[in-house]
C-alpha positions in Angstrom: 136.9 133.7 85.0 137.6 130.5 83.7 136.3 128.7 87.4 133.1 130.6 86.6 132.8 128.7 83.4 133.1 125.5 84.5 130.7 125.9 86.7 128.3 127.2 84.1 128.9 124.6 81.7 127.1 121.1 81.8 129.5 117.4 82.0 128.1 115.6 79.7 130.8 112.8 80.7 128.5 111.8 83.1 126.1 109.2 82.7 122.3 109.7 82.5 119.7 108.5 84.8 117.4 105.6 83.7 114.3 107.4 82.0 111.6 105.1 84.5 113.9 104.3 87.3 112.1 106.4 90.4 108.8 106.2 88.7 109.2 102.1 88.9 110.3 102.4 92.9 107.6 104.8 93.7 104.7 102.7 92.1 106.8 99.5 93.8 106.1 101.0 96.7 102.1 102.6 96.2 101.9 98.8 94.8 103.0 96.9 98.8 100.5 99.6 100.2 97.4 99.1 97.8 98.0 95.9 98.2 95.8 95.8 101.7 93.2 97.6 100.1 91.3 95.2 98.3 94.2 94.1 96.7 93.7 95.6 92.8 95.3 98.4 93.4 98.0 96.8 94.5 98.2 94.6 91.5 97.9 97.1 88.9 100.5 99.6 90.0 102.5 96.7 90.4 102.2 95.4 87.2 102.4 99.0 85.4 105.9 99.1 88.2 107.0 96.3 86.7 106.7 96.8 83.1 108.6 100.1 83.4 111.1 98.4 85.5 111.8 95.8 82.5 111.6 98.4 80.0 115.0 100.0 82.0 116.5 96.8 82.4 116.4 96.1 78.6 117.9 99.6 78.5 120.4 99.3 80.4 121.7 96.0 79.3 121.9 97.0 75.7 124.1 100.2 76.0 125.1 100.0 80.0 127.9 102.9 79.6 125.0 105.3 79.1 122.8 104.7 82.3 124.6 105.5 85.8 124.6 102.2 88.1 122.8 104.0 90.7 119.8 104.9 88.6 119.9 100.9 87.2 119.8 99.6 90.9 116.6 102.3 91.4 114.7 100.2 88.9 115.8 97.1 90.3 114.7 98.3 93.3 111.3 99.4 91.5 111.3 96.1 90.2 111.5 93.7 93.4 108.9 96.3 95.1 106.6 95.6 92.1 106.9 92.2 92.4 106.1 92.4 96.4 103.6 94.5 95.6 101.9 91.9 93.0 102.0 89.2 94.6 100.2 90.6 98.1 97.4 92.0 95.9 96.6 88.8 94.0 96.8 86.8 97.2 94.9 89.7 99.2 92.6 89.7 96.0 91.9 86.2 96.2 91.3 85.9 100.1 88.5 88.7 99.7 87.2 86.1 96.7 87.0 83.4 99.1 86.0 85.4 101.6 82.8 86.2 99.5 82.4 83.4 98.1 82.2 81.5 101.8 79.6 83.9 103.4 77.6 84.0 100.2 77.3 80.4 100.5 76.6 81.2 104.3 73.6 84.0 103.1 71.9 81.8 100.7 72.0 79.1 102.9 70.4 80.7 105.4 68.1 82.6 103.2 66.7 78.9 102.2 66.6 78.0 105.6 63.9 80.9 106.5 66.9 83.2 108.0 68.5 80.3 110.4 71.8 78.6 110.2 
């Protein structure tokens, strides 16, 4: 009987989970693949990735016997995805601004010109 209690009853030796670890790595990762459309996308999950990822870090570091290792290297993890993520939407973000920018100059020049080049 006493193997069937064990089994029953919780360890609560064991260290808990970060509370925003996976939630950091999965909008990481939405954040690399928004990040070709358009680019915003990809910069806000990346920035709301990364701001979860930091709040576990600070966490972590202030009481780091409470947090298992593997759930602090999730939100690292989280964290370098968010990053990615960030920086290929800004830069994707600010192509499709030059882009417009450059063909808009294109259009009204040739709207000027009476529709030629």
């Amino acid at each position: 009987m006493s193997e069937q209690q064990n089994l029953i009853t919780p360890n609560y030796n064991q260290p808990a989970n970060l509370p925003n670890a996976t939630a950091s790595l999965v909008l990481g990762i939405i954040s690399i693949v928004l990040a070709f459309c358009y680019g915003i996308g990809g910069v806000i999950c990346g920035i709301i990735g990364l701001v979860l990822a930091n709040k576990d870090r600070k966490m972590y570091q202030a009481n780091p016997e409470l947090y298992s290792a593997s759930s602090y290297s999730t939100s690292n993890s989280g964290r370098v995805c968010s990053i990615i993520g960030l920086i290929i939407g800004a830069l994707f973000f600010l192509l499709i601004i030059v882009y417009f920018i450059f063909f808009g100059t294109l259009f009204m020049e040739a709207m000027r010109n009476g529709g030629r080049l």
